[in-house]
Every structure is written in C-alpha cells, then in structure tokens.
C-alpha positions as CSV (number, residue, x, y, z in Angstrom):
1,X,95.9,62.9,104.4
2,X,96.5,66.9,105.2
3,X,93.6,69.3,104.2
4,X,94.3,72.8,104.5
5,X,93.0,76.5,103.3
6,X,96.5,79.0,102.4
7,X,95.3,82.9,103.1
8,X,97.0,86.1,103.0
9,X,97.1,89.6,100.7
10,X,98.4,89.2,97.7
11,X,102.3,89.3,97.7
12,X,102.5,87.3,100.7
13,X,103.7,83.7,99.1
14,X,100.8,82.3,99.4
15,X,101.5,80.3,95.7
16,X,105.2,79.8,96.5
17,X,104.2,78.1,100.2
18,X,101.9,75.9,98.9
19,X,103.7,74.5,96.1
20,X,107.0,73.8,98.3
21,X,104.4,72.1,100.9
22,X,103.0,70.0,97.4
23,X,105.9,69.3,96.8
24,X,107.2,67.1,99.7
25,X,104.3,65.6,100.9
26,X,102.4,64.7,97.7
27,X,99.6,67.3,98.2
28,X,97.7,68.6,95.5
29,X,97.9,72.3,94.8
30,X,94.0,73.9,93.9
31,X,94.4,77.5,93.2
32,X,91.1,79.3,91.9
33,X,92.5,82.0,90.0
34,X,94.2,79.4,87.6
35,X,91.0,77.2,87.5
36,X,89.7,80.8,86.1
37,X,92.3,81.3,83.8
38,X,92.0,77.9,82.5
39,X,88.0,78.1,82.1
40,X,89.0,80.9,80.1
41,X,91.7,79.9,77.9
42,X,89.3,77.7,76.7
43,X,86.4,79.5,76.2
44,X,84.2,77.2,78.7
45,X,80.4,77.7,79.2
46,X,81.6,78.7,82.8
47,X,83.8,81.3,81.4
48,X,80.8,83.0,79.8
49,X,79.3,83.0,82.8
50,X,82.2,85.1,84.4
51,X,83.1,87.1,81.6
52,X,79.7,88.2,81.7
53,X,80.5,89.7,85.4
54,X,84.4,91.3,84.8
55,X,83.0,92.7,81.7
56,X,80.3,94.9,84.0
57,X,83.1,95.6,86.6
58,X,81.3,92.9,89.1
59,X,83.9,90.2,91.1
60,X,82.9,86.7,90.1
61,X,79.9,85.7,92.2
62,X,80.1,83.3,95.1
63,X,77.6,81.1,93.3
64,X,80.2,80.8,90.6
65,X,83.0,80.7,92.9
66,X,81.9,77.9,95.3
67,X,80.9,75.7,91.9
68,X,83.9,75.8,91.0
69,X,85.3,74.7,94.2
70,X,82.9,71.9,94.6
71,X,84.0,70.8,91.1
72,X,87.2,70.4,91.4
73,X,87.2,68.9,95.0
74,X,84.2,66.2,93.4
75,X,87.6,65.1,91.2
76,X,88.7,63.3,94.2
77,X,92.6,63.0,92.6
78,X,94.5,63.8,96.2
79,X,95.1,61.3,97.8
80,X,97.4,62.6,99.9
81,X,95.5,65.8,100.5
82,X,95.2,69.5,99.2
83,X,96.2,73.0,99.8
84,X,93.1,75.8,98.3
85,X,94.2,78.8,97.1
86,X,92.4,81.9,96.7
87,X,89.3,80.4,98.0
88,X,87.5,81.6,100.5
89,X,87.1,85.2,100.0
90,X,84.5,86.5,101.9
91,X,81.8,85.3,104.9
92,X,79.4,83.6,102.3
93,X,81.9,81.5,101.3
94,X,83.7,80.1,104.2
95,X,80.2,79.3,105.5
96,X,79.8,77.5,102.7
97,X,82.9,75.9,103.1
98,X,82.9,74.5,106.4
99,X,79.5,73.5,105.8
100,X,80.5,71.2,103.3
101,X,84.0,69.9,104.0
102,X,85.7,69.1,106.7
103,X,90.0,71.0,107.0
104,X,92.6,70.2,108.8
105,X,94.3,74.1,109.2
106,X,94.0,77.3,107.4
107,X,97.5,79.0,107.1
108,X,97.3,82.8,107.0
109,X,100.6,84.0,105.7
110,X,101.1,87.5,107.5
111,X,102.4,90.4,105.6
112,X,102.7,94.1,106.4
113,X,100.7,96.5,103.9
114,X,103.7,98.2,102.6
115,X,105.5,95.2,102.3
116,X,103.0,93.7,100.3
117,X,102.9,97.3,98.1
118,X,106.6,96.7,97.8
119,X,106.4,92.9,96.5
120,X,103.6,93.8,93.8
121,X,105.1,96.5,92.3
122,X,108.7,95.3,92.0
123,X,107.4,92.1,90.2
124,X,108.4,91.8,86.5
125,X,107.2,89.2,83.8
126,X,109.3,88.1,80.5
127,X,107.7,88.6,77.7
128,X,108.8,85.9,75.5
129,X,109.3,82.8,78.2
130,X,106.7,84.4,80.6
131,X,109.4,83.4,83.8
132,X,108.6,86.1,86.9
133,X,111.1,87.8,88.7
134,X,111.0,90.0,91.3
135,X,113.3,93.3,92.0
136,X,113.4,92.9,95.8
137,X,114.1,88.7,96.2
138,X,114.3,87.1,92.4
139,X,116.4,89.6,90.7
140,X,117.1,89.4,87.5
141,X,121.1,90.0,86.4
142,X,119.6,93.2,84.1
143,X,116.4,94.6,85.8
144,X,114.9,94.8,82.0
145,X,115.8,91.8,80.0
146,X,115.1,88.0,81.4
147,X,118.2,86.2,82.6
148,X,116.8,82.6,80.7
149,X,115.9,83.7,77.6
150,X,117.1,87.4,77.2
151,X,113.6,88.4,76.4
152,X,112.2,91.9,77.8
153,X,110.5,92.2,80.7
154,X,107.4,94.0,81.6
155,X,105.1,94.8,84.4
156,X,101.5,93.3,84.7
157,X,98.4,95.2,83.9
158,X,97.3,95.2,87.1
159,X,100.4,95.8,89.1
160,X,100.5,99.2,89.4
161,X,99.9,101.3,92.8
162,X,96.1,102.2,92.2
163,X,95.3,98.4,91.6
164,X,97.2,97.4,94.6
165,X,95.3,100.1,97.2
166,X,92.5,98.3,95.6
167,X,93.2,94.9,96.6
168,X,94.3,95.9,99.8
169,X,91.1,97.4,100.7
170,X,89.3,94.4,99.5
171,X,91.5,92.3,101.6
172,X,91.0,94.2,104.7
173,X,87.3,94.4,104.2
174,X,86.1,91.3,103.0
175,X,88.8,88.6,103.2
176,X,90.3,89.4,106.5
177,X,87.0,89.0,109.1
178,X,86.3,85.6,107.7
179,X,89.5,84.8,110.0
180,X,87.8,85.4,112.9
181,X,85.1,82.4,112.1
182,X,88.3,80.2,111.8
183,X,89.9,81.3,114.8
184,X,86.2,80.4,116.5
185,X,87.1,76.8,115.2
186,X,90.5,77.0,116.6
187,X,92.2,75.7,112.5
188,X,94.4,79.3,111.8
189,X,97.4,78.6,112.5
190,X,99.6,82.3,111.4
191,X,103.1,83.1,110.3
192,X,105.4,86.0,109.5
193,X,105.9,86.3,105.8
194,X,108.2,88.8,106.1
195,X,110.8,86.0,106.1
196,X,112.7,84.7,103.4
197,X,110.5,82.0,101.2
198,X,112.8,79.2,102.9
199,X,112.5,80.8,106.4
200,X,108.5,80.6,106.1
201,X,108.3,77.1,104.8
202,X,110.2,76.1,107.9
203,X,107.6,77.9,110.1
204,X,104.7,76.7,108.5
205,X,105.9,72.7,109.0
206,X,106.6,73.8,112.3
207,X,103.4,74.9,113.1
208,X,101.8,72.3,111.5
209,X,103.8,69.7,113.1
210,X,105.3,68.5,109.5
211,X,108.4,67.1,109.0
212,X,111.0,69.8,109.0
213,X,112.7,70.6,105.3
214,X,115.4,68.1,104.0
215,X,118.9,70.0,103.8
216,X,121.9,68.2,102.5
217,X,125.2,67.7,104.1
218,X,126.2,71.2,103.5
219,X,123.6,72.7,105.7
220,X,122.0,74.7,102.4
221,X,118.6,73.9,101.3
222,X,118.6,71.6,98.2
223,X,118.3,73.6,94.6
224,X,115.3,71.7,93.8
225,X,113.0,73.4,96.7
226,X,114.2,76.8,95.5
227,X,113.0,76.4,91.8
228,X,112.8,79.4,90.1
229,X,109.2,79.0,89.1
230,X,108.4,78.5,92.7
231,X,109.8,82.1,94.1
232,X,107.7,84.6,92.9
233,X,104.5,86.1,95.1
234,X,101.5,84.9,95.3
C-alpha cells in the first residue's frame, strides 16, 4: 500500500502526476478541490457551509477543510493506497495531518514562478465538451476552436495575470513553509516539473523507488498514459 501527499503551485502537474501514478499502481486519486466542486454541484449542507465563506471573500476554513479530508479517507475504498491533492495548505493543517495519519512521501513538484505564470495563462477550456488544452504543451490544431468537438474555446475566470500573482503569493506564504515540517520528517522527496509530463513521471518512480513506466517495443510511451484528459496542469 503507497500513501503519499502531491504539492506544488498551481501549473505544476500536480493533477496530471497523480493520475498517471493512479493509474499503474491502482492508487486512488483524492483531490480537494473536486470534493468541493462536487459538494457544490449538489448543493450539500457542507457546501452551505463554504459558500457562506467565498461569498465574504474568506478561503474555506481549515475546520472545513480537514473534515472533509477525514471524510473521505474514513471511506476506506484504497486498497492499494492514495495520492491527496490540494491538501495540506498551510501549518494548521499538516499538523493536523500527521497527527492523524500516518504517509509514506509527499512529492513536491518544482516549478519556476514564471513558468508556472506561463502554464496558467495559456490554458484554454472548450466550451461545449469542456476538454482543456493548453497553448504551450496540449495545443489545439486552431488556438480558438476545440480539436474534438469544434466547439470554442475560452479562458477560465480565474486564469488571468492578477489571479495568478494572487495564488502565487499564497503559495509562497502559506503553502510553501509547511515543507520545511516535512523535510524535519525526512517524507519530501522533490522534482523538476519543468520537464515534459512523461519526463516527470519517470522521476517521480524513480525517486520513489516504483517500477519505472512500461514502454512498448518501439521505445515510445504507450497512448494510453498520455490521455488527453490527463495533460493539462494542475
């Protein structure tokens, strides 16, 4: 059974990493920001309860936050282990965490800030299918119109140059130190994300002392691992 914690800014993979790891070795992927999204598709108790913060310009409070977590780890449905996402954010919570569960390795997914200012803003969304691209590694044939369904596509809300400063700074002031109380417990283990989606994988096994990526006869990685789904940034 593998346990880890993925970190990193956002645009560094952390969502495409953890979904090729899922993928081969049977993990379970848990990312908070779609347990939020689901609470609130459907208009849960638990969504009131965090619509109630967003709405007065307040981030989701740890209480909330770690509830959720404990929730869905109480499921108990991975047997063969989990990768979190987006969880933990701050101090408070990684406390929290390591109090209560017991990990395996975090993996901290490096990424320059203007490479992650880069990744954000060239990342495009189709309208009618919803598929993401991206302008600088998941190009669309027509920078405008999906390549699947021909729909248009458009740029997210929040994808736009003040947002990303934003979450930068958030990063880099809250996220960021709780690596040090990792390190203290010797579970980081760090790679360059700078590297293609395939290219970090590799590292990450690597470092984790995983079985390296099946490749076919031809030497190429196998379609399957490269689904399109699967290459967009975190």
């Amino acid at each position: 059974m593998y346990k880890y914690v993925i970190m990193g800014i956002q645009g560094c993979g952390k969502g495409t990493q953890a979904k090729m790891l899922c993928k081969d070795f049977n993990l379970v992927h848990m990312s908070v920001g779609d347990i939020f999204r689901w609470h609130i598709q459907s208009h849960t108790k638990l969504a009131a309860r965090i619509g109630r913060s967003t709405a007065a310009g307040e981030l989701v409070s740890d209480d909330i936050v770690e509830e959720i977590v404990r929730g869905r780890l109480d499921q108990h449905d991975w047997n063969f282990g989990f990768i979190l996402d987006g969880f933990p954010r701050n101090r408070r919570q990684a406390e929290f965490f390591l109090e209560s569960y017991d990990i395996d390795a975090v993996i901290q997914i490096d990424l320059d800030d203007q490479v992650v200012r880069d990744r954000v803003l060239g990342r495009r969304l189709c309208s009618r299918c919803g598929l993401d691209y991206n302008l600088i590694f998941h190009r669309p044939a027509n920078p405008a119109v999906c390549d699947v369904c021909g729909g248009p596509l458009t740029t997210r809300a929040d994808d736009n140059p003040q947002a990303v400063a934003a979450r930068l700074r958030d990063y880099h002031t809250k996220t960021k130190p709780i690596l040090d109380l990792f390190s203290r417990k010797e579970l980081i283990v760090s790679v360059d994300g700078a590297q293609t989606p395939d290219a970090v994988q590799s590292e990450i096994r690597t470092r984790l002392g995983l079985n390296p990526m099946p490749k076919p006869k031809n030497g190429h990685p196998k379609p399957s691992e490269r689904d399109m789904s699967e290459l967009r940034p975190a």
